[in-house]
N, C-alpha and C positions, 0 to 999 in steps of 0.2 A: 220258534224256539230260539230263545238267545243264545247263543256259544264265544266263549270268550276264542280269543288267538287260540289257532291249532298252533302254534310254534309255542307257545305258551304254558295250554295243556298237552302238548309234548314231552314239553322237559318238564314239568310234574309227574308226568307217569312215569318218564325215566329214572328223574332222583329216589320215585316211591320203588321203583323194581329194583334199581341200584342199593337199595335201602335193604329192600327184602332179602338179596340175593345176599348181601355182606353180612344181614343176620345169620342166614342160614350156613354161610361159610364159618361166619366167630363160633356157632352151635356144633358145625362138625368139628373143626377144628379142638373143642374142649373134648370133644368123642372120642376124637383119632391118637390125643396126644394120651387118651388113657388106654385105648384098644383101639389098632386099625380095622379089627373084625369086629367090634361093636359097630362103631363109625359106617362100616359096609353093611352090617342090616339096618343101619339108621336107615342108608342111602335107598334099600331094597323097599324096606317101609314108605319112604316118600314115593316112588313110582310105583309102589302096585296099587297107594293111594289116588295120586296121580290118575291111572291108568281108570280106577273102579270110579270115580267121579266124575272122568272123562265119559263115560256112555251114558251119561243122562245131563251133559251138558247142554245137549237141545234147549234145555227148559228154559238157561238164561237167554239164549239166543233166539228163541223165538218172540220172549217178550223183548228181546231190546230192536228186535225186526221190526214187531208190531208198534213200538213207540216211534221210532225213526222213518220207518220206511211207509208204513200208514197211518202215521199220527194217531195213535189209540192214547189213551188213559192207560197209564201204566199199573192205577191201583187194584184194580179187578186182577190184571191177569198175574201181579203179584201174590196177591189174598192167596186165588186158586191154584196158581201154579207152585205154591208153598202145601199145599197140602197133597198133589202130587209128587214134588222131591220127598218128603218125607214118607209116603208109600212106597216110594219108589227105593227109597234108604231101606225102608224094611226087607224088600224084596232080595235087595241085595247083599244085605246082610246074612240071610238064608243061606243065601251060594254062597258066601265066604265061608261061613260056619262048616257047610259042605266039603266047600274044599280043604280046609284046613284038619277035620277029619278022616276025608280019605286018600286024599294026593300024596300022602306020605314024602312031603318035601323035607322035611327033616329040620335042625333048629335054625338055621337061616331065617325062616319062616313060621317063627313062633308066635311073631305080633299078629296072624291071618286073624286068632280072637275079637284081640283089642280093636284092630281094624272094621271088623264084622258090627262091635257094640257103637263104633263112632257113627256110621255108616247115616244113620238117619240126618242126623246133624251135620255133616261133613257135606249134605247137597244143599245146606239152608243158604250160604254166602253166594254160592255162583248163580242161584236161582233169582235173588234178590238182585243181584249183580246188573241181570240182565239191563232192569227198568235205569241202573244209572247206566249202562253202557250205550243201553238206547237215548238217553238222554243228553250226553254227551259231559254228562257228570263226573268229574276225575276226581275230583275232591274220596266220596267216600269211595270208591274204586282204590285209589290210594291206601285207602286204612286198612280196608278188608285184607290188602296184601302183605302189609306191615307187623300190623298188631298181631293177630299170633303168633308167625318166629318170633316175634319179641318178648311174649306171655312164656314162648317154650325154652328160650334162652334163658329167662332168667330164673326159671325155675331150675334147666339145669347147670347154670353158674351156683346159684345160693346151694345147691348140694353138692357141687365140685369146693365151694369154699368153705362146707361148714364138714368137711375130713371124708363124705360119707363115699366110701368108692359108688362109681357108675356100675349099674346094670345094666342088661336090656330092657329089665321090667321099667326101670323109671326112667329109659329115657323113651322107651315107648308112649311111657301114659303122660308125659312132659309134652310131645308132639300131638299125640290126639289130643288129650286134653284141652289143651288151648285153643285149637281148629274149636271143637265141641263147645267150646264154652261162647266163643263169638258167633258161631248157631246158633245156640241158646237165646243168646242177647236178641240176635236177628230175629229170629224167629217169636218171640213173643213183642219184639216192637210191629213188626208187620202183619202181624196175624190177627184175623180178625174173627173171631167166634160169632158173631151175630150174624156174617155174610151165609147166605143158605146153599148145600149140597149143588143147588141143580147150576150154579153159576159152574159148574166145574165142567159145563155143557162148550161151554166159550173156548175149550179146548180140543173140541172133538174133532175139528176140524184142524188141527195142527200136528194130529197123532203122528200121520207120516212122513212131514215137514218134520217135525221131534224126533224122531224116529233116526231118521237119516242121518240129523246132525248131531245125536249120538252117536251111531256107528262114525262119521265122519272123524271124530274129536279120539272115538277109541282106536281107530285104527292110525290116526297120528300117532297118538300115545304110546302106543304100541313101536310104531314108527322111531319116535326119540328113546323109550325104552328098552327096550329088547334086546340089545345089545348087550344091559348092564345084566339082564338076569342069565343070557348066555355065558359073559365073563366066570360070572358066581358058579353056574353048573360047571364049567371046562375049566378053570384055571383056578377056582377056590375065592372064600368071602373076601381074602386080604386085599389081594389082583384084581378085586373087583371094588373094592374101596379107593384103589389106588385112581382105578380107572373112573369111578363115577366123579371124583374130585377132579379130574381133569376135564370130565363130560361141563362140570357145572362148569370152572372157568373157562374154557372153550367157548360156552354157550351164554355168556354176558355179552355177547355179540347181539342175539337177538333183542336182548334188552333194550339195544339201542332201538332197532325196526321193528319190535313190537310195538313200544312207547307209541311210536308214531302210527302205527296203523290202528292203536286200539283208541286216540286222540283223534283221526278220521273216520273212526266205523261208520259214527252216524251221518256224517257230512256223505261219505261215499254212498248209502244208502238213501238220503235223500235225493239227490243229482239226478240228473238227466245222465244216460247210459254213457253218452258219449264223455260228459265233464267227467263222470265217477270215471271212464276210464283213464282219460288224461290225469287224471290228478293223482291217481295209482301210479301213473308209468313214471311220473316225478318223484313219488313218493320211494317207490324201487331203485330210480336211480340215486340220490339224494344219500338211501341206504348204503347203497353198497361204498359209493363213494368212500363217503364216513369211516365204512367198517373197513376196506382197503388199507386206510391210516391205522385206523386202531389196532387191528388184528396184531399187527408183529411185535405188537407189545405184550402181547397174553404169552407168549412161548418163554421172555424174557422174565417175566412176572416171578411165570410157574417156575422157573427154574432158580432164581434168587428168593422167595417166599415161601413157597410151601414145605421147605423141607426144612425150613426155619419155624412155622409154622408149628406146622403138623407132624415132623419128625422126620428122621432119615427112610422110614419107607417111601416116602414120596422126593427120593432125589429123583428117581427117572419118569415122572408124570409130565415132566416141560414135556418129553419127546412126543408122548401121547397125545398133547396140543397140539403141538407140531404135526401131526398125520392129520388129526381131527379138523385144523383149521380150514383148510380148501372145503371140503364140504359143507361146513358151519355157516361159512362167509356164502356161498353161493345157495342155500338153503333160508337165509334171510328174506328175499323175496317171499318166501312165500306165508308169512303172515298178511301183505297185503294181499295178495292173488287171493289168497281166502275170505277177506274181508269182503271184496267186490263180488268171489261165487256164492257168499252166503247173504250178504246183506245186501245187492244189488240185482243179480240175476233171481237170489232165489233158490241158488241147486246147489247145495252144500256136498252134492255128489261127487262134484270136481275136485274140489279139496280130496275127497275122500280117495278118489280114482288117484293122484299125485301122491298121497302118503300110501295107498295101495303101493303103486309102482316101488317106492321105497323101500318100503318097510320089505317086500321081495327079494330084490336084492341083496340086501341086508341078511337080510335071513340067510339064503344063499352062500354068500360070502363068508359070511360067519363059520357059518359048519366046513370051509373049507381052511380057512384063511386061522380061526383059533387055536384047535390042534395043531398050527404050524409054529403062531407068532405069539399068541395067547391075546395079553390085553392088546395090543401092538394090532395084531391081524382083526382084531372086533374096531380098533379105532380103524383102522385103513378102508375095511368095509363099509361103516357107517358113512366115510366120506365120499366111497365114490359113489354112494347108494343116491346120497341126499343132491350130488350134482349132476348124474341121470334124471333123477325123479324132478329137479327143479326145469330142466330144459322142457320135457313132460309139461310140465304146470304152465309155462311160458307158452306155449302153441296152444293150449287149450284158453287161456286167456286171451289170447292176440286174434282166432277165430271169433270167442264169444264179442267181444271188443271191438271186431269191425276193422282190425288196425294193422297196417302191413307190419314187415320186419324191419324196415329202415326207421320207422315212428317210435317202434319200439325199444330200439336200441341207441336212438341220438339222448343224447344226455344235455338236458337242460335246466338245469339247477336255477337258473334266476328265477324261469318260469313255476319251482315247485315252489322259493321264497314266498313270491308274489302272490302264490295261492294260499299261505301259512299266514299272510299277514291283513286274511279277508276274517273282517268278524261277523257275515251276515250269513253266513251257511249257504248261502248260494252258490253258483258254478264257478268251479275252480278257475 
């Protein structure tokens, strides 16, 4: 398989996530400056979407497994594995429906409908995803990420311009909407009605492999979320509006060290155990490095920008950067760590076990630390949750790995360059 520069497809994926992530702020931002508490169930709506598309993430990843790490045809297990998400959307959409009539979450949680009806559609992008991730295809990866904030933006810009006040309703069906419609698209380009039921066999043996990295992806989810719906129950929609716009700028960090680990998945899964793992440990170092500079820019950002932004609720969000930062930064590892236990070993259980660990503490701390500090005490937790649980991830990588602590920890950047500048997919 040809692969252009990973330094290359790097900073493409970055500028497409930088891309995405600046949509999605200009989008809150038109939200918050009408209602902080609109703005806050925007925010609540993206993560429990987030969260419900997260357990049947398997699907993309095992087809981008199967393209990279065993050289399959990625057109089969797209066909079939599209008409599994979209079962699997129905299935899900049932329990939404479910819970949205009897959890009695009250109107925070009035989108659980609209969410429930996108549902089938909402797994068509990541499932297709997989065969360009395994492919090492950045290009449509790119759009997928792009194009709908951009569909939802503009939809609700031209209503913010043409007098009509914002609701929840439209700016709910503004967000699905858009996701729904690039489904759509997806899903009748790649779908193929003539291919026959029994191919759907090609999966039966992946059920528990899917399975796993499902759970693996919800219990992240969970992991990076959780906090924000804690905010909302203990401290109310506003403090948790305030809080999730600090969550997102905080979290442009990763954008940097995911770029790069989702521009080596496939390289790290083809390699020999030893090269995937060396080329991880560059990859880790390389990251943090980076983010070391960047980071003390976001505290500065948040505190000149978003109250200019978005309004005087958000003069005191810089602070909440400021708490969130140390865990953010030391929590970046672990897109590559995942990278190498899902596409390389094979056991996306590790991942899982490491956002377990997290997500724990977290938990934990929250119900101690919120009633004290509110959003303050959910940031504080969150961070020391995420730099526990990465030391966690680190020993478990460095056993599976083969590789002492002293290997682990020398930092050799020339050496990750020189790997960024091979175009043959070979050992790093």
């Amino acid at each position: 398989m040809t692969r252009s520069s990973l330094t290359r497809s790097a900073l493409w994926n970055l500028l497409a996530r930088l891309a995405t992530v600046g949509l999605g702020l200009v989008l809150l931002a038109l939200v918050a400056r009408h209602d902080p508490a609109l703005q806050g169930q925007l925010s609540l709506l993206i993560a429990a979407e987030s969260i419900a598309v997260s357990l049947w993430s398997g699907l993309g990843l095992v087809i981008a497994r199967q393209v990279s790490h065993h050289h399959e045809q990625a057109h089969d297990w797209v066909v079939t594995g599209l008409r599994v998400a979209v079962g699997a959307g129905a299935v899900t959409a049932l329990a939404l429906w479910g819970l949205s009539a009897v959890a009695g979450l009250g109107p925070s949680y009035g989108f659980l409908p609209w969410l429930a009806l996108a549902m089938p559609l909402l797994l068509v992008a990541p499932t297709v995803s997989g065969a360009w991730l395994g492919e090492g295809r950045m290009a449509p990866l790119n759009l997928t990420g792009v194009l709908p904030p951009a569909l939802a933006l503009a939809v609700v810009g031209a209503l913010s311009l043409s007098g009509r006040p914002l609701d929840a309703a439209s700016v709910v069906v503004a967000w699905l909407g858009s996701r729904s419609l690039w489904g759509a698209w997806l899903l009748l380009r790649h779908a193929r009605p003539t291919e026959t039921p029994a191919r759907l066999g090609i999966w039966a043996g992946q059920a528990r492999f899917c399975a796993v990295l499902g759970l693996t992806n919800l219990v992240s989810w969970l992991n990076f979320r959780v906090d924000l719906f804690l905010v909302e129950q203990g401290a109310g929609l506003t403090p948790a509006a305030v809080y999730a716009v600090a969550v997102s700028v905080t979290e442009l960090l990763w954008f940097v060290s995911s770029a790069v680990s989702t521009a080596a998945y496939a390289r790290i899964g083809a390699a020999a155990r030893g090269d995937a793992a060396r080329l991880a440990v560059r990859i880790i170092h390389v990251n943090l490095l980076l983010l070391m500079l960047v980071g003390p820019c976001l505290p500065l950002a948040g505190a000149g920008l978003l109250p200019w932004l978005l309004g005087p609720a958000y003069d005191r969000a810089w602070v909440l950067i400021c708490l969130l930062l140390p865990g953010v930064w030391a929590y970046a590892a672990a897109t590559t760590l995942s990278a190498f236990y899902t596409n390389q070993l094979g056991r996306p259980g590790l991942s899982a076990a490491v956002a377990g660990v997290s997500l724990g503490i977290n938990l934990l701390l929250c119900q101690i630390l919120i009633p004290l500090w509110g959003a303050a005490g959910a940031a504080v937790a969150t961070s020391a949750s995420y730099v526990l649980a990465i030391g966690v991830g680190l020993e478990l990588f460095r056993r599976h790995a083969g590789l002492r602590w002293p290997t682990l920890l020398r930092i050799e950047p020339r050496l990750l360059w020189a790997a960024w500048r091979r175009r043959d997919g070979a050992s790093p």
